[in-house]
C-alpha atoms as one frame of an Amber mdcrd trajectory, in Angstrom:
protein
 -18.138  -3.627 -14.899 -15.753  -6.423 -15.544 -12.515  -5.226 -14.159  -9.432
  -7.219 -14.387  -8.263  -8.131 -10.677  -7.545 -11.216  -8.838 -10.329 -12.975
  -8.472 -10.766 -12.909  -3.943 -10.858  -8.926  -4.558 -13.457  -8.898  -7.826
 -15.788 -10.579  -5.167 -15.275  -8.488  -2.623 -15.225  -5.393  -3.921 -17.672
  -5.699  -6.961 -19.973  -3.325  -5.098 -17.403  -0.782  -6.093 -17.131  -1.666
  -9.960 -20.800  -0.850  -9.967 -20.947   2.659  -8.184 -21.222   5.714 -10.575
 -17.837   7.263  -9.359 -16.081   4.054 -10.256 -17.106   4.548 -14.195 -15.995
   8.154 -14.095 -12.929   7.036 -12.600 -12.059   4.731 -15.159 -13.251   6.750
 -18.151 -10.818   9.410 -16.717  -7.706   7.190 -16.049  -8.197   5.419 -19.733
  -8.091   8.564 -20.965  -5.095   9.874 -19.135  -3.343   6.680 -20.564  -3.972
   7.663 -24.126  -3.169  11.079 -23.511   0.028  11.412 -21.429   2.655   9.157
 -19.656   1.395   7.758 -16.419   2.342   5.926 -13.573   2.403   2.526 -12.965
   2.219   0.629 -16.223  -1.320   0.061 -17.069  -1.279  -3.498 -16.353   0.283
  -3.016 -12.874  -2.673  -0.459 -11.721  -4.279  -3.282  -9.284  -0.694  -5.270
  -9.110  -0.973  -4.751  -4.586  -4.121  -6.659  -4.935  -3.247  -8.920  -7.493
  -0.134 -10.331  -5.368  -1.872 -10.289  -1.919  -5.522 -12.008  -2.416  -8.045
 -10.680   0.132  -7.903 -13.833   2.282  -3.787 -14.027   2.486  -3.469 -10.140
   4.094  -1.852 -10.404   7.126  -0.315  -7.120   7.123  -2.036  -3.270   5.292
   0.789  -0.550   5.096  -0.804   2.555   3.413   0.793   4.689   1.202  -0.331
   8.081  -0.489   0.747   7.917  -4.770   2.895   5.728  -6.668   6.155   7.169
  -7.992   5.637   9.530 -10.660   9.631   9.250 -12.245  10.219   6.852 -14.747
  10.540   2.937 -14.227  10.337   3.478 -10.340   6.471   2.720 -10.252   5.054
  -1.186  -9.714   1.873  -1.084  -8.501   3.184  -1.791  -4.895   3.229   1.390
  -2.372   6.935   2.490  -1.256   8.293   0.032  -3.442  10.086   0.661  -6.586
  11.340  -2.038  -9.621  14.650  -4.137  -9.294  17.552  -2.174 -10.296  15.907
   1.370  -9.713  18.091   3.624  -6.508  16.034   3.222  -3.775  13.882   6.157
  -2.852  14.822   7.760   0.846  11.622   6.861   2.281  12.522   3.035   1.720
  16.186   4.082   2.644  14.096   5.036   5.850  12.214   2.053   6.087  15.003
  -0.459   5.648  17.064   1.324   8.063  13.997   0.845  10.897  14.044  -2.399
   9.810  17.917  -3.278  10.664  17.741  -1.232  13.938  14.360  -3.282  14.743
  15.348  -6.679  13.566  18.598  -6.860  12.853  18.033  -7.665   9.059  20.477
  -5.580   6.856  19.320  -3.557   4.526  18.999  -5.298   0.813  20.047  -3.780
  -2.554  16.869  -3.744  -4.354  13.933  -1.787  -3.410  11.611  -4.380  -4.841
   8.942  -4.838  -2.357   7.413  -7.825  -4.096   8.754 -10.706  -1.072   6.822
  -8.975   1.061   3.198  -8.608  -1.126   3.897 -12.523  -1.546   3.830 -13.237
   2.498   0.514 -11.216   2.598   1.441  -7.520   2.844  -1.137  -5.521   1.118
   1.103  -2.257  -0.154  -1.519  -0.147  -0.598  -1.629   3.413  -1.982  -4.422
   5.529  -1.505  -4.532   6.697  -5.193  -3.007   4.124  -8.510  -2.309   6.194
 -10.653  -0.234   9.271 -10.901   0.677  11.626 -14.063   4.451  11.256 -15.000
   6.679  14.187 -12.944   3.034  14.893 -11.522   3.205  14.106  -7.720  -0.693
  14.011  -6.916  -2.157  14.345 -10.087  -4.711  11.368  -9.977  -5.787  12.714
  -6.539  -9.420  13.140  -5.841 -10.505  11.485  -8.905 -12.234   8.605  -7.573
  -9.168   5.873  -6.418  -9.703   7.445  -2.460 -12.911   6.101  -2.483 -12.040
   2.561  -4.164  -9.290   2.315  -1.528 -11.454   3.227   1.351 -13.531   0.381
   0.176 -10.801  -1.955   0.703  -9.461  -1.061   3.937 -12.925  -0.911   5.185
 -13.859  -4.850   3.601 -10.779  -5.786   5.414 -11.363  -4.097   8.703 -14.998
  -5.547   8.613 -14.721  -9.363   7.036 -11.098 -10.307   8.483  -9.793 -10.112
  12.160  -6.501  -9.629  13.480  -4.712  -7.982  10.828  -1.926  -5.587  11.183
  -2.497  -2.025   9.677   0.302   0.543   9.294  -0.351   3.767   8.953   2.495
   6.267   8.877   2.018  10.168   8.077  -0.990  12.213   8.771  -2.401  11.147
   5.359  -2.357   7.286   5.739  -3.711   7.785   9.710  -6.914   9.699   8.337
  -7.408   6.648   6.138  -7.403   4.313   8.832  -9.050   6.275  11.160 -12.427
   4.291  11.005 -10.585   0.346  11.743 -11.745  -0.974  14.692  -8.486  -1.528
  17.485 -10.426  -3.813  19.662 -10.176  -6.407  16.260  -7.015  -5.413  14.718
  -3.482  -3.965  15.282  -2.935  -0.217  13.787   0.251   1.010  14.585   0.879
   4.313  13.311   3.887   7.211  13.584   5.321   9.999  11.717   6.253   8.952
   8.080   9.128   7.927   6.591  10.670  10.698   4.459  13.803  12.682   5.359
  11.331  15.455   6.306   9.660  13.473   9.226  11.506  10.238   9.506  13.519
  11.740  12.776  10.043  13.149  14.664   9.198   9.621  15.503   9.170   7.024
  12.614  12.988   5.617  13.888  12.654   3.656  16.795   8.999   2.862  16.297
   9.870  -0.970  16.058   6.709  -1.359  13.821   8.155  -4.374  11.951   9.042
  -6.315  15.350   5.899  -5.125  16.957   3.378  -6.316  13.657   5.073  -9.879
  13.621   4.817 -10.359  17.778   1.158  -9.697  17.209   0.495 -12.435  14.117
   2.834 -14.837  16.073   0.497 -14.260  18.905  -2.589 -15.201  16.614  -1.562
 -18.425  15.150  -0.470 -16.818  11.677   3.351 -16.304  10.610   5.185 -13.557
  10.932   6.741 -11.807   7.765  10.455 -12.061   6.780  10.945  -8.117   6.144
């Protein structure tokens, strides 16, 4: 199956395109396309891989679904289009990131900067039914995002991988610690932000660790 993605990922991952559930998948999500209004645009499905190639990940944070409001979805997990409010779990995430670094929070919740320095903003599922949280879920995507946490783990060393909630931990759980950072705590939403997430300096602590392998550290 030919599927449109940047180029690095199509080799790595063509395995995938092949497998049966991969087909289903995609018959599924072209028809929920025709169908009904989903989430991200259709040519932003693969937009985390498309602006991080395979080789230029430095960094995997894990999320669950894209937004499922309108114009808040890009493609990119926890991030949302210039000129949308930011969500509170990047509220969250920008305040860990003055208290950590000292870096004020910016106005636009436009995660893009950071998918260009080689964070891989990954959600577990692309797709999402509009004012359907979880509606894509167990279709197929899991699997295709497995793969690609599990091609990084195994073909790249000394990554960073952030997993935060329950959800995002259980997809890591298989990445091997001896060959890679993971750095994990409670997630970022108002619900769980305060059990652990604040203070867990995971922005100074990922960039000490690429500093300390030769690569550069991300501007968050």
């Amino acid at each position: 199956m030919d599927v449109k993605i940047e180029e690095s990922w199509k080799v790595h991952l063509q395995q995938e395109f092949e497998k049966p559930y991969f087909s289903t998948l995609t018959h599924f999500v072209r028809e929920e396309y025709m169908a009904k209004t989903v989430y991200p645009p259709a040519r932003l499905i693969f937009n985390a891989f498309n602006s991080c190639p395979f080789d230029k990940v430095k960094v995997v944070i894990v999320g669950q679904d894209p937004y499922h409001e309108p114009g808040q979805a890009h493609g990119l997990c926890f991030s949302v289009n210039d000129g949308v409010q930011i969500p509170p779990s990047l509220v969250n995430i920008f305040k860990e990131i003055e208290d950590d670094l000292g870096i004020p929070a910016p106005r636009s919740g436009n995660l893009t900067r950071w998918a260009e320095q080689g964070v891989l903003l990954l959600n577990a599922t692309l797709t999402v039914r509009a004012h359907r949280a979880g509606s894509h879920q167990g279709r197929g995507w899991e699997e295709f995002t497995d793969a690609a946490i599990r091609c990084l783990a195994e073909k790249r060393d000394h990554l960073v991988f952030i997993l935060w909630g329950a959800y995002a931990q259980r997809k890591g759980a298989n990445i091997d610690t001896n060959r890679h950072l993971v750095l994990k705590s409670p997630h970022p939403s108002p619900l769980s932000a305060h059990r652990g997430f604040f203070g867990n300096k995971h922005f100074s602590k990922a960039n000490e660790y690429l500093s300390a392998h030769n690569m550069e550290p991300i501007h968050w």
